[in-house]
N, C-alpha and C positions, 0 to 999 in steps of 0.2 A: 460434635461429631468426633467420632475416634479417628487418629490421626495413622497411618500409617502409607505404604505404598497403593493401597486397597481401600483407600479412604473413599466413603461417598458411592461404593458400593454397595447394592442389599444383596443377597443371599437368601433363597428359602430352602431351607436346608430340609428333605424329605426323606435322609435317610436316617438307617439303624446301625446297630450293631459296628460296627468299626473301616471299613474299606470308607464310605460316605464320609461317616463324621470325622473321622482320620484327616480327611480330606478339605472337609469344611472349617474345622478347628485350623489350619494352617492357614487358609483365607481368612480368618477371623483374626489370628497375631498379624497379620500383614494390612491390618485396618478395616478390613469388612466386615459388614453389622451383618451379623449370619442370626437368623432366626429361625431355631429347632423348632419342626412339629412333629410331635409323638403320640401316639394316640393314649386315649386315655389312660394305659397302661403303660405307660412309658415303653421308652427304649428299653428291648432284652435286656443290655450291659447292666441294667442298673441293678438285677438281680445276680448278676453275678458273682457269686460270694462262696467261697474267700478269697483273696485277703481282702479287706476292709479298711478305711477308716473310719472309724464309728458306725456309723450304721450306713455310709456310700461307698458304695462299689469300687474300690482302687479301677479296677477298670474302664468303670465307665469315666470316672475322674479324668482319665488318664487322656481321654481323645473326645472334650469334651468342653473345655474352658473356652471363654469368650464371646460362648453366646446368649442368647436371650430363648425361654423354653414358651410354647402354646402347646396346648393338647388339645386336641382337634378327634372327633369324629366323624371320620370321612362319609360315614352312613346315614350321618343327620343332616339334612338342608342346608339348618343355618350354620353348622360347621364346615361345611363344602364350600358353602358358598364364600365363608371365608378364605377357607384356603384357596379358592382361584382368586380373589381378589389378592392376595400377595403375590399369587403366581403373576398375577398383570402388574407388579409391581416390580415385582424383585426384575434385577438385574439379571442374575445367575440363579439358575433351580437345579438342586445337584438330588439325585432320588437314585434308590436299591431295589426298588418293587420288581416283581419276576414282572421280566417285559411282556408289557401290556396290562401289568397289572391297574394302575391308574388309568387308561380311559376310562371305565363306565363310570370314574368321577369327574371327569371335562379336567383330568390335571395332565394327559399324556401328549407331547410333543407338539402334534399338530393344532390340540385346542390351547394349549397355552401361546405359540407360535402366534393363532389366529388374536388373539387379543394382545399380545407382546410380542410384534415384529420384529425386537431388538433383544429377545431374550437368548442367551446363554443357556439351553440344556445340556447338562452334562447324566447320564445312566449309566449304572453300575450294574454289571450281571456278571452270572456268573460262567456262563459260555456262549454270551452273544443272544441277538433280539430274533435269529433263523433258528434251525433248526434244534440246537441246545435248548431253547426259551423258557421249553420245559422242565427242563431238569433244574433243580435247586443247585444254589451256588455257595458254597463252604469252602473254607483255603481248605482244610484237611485233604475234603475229595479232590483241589485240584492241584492239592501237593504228590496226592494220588495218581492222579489221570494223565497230568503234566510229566510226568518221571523225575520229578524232584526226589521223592522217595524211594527210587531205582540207586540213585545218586550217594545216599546219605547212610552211615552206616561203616560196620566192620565189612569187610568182603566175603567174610565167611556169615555174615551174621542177616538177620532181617530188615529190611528197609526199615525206615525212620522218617517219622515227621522233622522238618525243621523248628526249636525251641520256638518259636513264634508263628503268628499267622503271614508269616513273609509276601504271600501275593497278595492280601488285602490291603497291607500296606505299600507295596507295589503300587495296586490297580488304585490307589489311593492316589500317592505321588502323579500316576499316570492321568488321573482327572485333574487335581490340578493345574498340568501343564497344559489338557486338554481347553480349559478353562481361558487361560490367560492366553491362550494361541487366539482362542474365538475370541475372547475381547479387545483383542489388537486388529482383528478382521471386522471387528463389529464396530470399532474407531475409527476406521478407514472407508465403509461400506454403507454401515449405518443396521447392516445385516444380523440377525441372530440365526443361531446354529444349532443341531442337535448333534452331540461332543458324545462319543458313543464310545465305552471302556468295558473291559471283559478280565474276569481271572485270569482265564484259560491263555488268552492271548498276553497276556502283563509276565502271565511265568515262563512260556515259549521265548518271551524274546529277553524277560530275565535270568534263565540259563545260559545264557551267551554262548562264550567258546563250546558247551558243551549241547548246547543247539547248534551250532555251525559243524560242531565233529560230524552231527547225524547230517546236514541240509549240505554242505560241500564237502564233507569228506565220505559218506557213507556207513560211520561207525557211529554204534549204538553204545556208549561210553556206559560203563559201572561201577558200581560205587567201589571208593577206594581207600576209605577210614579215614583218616585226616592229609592221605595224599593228594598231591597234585597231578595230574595225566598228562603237564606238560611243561611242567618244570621241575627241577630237584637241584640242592634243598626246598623246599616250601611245605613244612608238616612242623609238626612239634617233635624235638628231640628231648634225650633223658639226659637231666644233668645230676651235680651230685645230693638236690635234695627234690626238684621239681622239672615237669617237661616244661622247655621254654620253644616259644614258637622261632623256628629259625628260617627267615625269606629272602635269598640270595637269588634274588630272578635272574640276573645277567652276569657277564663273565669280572667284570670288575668289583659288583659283589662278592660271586667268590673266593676272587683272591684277596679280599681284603679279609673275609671270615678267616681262608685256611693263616693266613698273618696273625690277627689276634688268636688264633690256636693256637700257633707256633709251627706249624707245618707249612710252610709256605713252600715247599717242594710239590706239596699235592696240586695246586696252580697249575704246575709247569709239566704233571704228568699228563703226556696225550690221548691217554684212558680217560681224563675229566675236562680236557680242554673247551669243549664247546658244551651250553646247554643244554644240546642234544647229546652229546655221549654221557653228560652226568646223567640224566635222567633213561637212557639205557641201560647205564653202569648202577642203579642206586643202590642195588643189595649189595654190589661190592663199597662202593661210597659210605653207606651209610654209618657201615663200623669204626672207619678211618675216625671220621669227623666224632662220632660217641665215644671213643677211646679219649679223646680230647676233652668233650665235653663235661663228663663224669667227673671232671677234677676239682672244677668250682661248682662253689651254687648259683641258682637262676639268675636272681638278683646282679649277681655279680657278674656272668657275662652279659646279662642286658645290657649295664650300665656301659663295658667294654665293646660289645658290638655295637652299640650306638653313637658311642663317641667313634669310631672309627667309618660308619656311615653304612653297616650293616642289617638292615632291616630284619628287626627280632624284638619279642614280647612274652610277659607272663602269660599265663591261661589262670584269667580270673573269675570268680563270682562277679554277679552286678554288683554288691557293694564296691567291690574291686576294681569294677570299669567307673566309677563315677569319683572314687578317690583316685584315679590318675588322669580324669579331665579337670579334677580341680587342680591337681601339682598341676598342668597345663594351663593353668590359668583359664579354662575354655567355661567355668562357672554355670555348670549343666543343669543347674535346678535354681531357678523364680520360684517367685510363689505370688501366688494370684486370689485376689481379694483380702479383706481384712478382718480383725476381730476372729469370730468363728466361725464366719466362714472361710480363712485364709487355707489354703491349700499349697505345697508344695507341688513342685511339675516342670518337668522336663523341659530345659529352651527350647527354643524354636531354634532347626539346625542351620539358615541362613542369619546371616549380620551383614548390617547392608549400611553403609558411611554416613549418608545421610535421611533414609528413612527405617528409621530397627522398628524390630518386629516389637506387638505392644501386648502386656496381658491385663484386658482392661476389667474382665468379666470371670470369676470363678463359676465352675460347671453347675448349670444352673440345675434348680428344684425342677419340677416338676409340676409344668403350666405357672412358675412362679411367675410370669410376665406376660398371663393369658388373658389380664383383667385390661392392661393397659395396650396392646396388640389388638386385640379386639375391638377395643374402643378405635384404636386408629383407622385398622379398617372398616370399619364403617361411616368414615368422614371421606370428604372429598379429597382427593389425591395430591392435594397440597397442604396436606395435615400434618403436620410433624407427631412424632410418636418418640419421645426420646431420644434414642440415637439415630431411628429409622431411617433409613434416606423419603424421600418421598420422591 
């Protein structure tokens, strides 16, 4: 049995493309036996190319290790019938299908429920199982919809996706939690649950302050290039060879910035005394503080604002961010599996004192574990399957 916090639970993992398996791949470091079914054409991600390692999709790679793969034809008998027999198995059944899409195969809520009273549904959509249902769910359209992209951008310029699919991984994190809420209800109760997650709603409430500007203050906030709408400093400033991110949220930051500048007078003017007057004042602020900064390079007042307790950073490449969690010692990349199939891959972002996260599985082929699954489910339900729980 894989050991982790997650130990001893099964997972039937129903989804695609990345919010699902995002989701499931973090259940699976955390000890649960997630077993992906794809249809016979796999997972989209798998095509997704480039970039590559060999001939696998860095992508799909990437939110994919740990489990074990079946390809299943949901439109064959004997492949349905399979997949409901996991479904009355599994613990947790975590699925993407536009809602409703699985009943006409006895896999949607209430016929899994009917045979698994202690099951864990969790569904992913992309604007809810009412009126949205039908409309397709892609982070793009609901970086769109959501006014993320209202948000993101020069002020004079056109809206912008975020570098990533940010709500899929969101509405990821957000199953997750969904997840382990029900099985601490289902510990206590004996009861299973249908764990219901949405893009649309994962982005509204991951905009935060700038969802509450609109819901308790009335203001429809716009994009403001790398500013902040309610603090200053907090943007990247020009120094004398690169812009260094400079984040003085409170008034003791401040004045410990305008100190390592050498102006420590600016502190004490009543033009920037509070939060709110710097970030009223910022076009007058901003030159103060650049006149200063132009004189060194980044590096060097990094290293000066941070020993002093001023929150500030390079603006790097991803090569960039992964050689400064290793100087952190935070050791950001495992690798999982061996030989040729070893892959490098991302830690898993919690560290827990006495159960850490495990990488016991590289992302699997493609029904590589469809011979041995199969067989299981078709045994009686105290059949062990490998890792399986039964």
């Amino acid at each position: 049995m894989p050991e982790g916090p997650l130990s001893g639970l099964l997972v039937a993992d129903f989804s695609r493309v990345l919010a699902g398996p995002y989701a499931t791949m973090l259940l699976a470091d955390l000890g649960a036996d997630v077993v992906k079914v794809e249809s016979p054409g796999g997972d989209d991600t798998r095509s997704w190319t480039p970039p590559a390692r060999g001939e696998a999709s860095t992508y799909y790679l990437g939110v994919n290790r740990g489990k074990r793969s079946i390809a299943l034809d949901l439109r064959e008998p004997a492949d349905a019938e399979a997949a409901r027999e996991l479904a009355r198995r599994a613990d947790v059944l975590v699925e993407n299908f536009r809602p409703g899409g699985l009943a006409k195969y006895g896999l949607d809520f209430p016929a899994v429920l009917a045979a698994n009273p202690g099951v864990v549904y969790a569904s992913i959509s992309g604007f809810g199982a009412g009126a949205g249902a039908r409309v397709p769910g892609y982070d793009l359209m609901v970086q769109a919809m959501s006014g993320l992209m209202s948000l993101t951008g020069d002020p004079g310029g056109p809206p912008y996706r975020a570098g990533i699919s940010v709500f899929d991984v969101m509405a990821g994190n957000h199953a997750v939690i969904g997840v382990l809420a029900a099985l601490r209800h289902r510990e206590a109760t004996g009861q299973g649950q249908h764990v219901e997650v949405n893009l649309l709603s994962s982005a509204l409430t991951g905009l935060v302050n700038q969802s509450s500007a609109y819901v308790a203050g009335g203001v429809v906030p716009y994009r403001m290039g790398n500013a902040h709408p309610s603090v200053f400093p907090y943007e990247p400033l020009p120094t004398a060879d690169h812009e260094l991110i400079v984040a003085a949220a409170n008034d003791g930051q401040f004045r410990r910035l305008c100190e390592v500048l050498g102006i420590p007078e600016v502190a004490d003017d009543p033009r920037f005394a509070r939060n709110a007057d710097r970030t009223a004042r910022r076009e007058e602020l901003r030159p103060i503080l650049v006149e200063r900064l132009v004189t060194r390079r980044a590096e060097e007042w990094f290293d000066l604002l941070v020993e002093a307790g001023v929150p500030s950073g390079p603006i790097n490449t991803i090569d960039g961010g992964f050689a400064v969690a290793e100087r952190f010692g935070l050791e950001p990349v495992v690798v999982v599996g061996e030989g040729e199939r070893a892959v490098p891959t991302t830690r898993h972002p919690i560290r827990f004192s006495r159960t850490p996260a495990g990488y016991r599985l590289p992302p699997p082929e493609l029904d590589e574990h469809g011979t041995e699954l199969r067989k299981w489910l078709t045994q009686p339900a105290d059949g062990a399957c490998g890792e399986a729980r039964s």
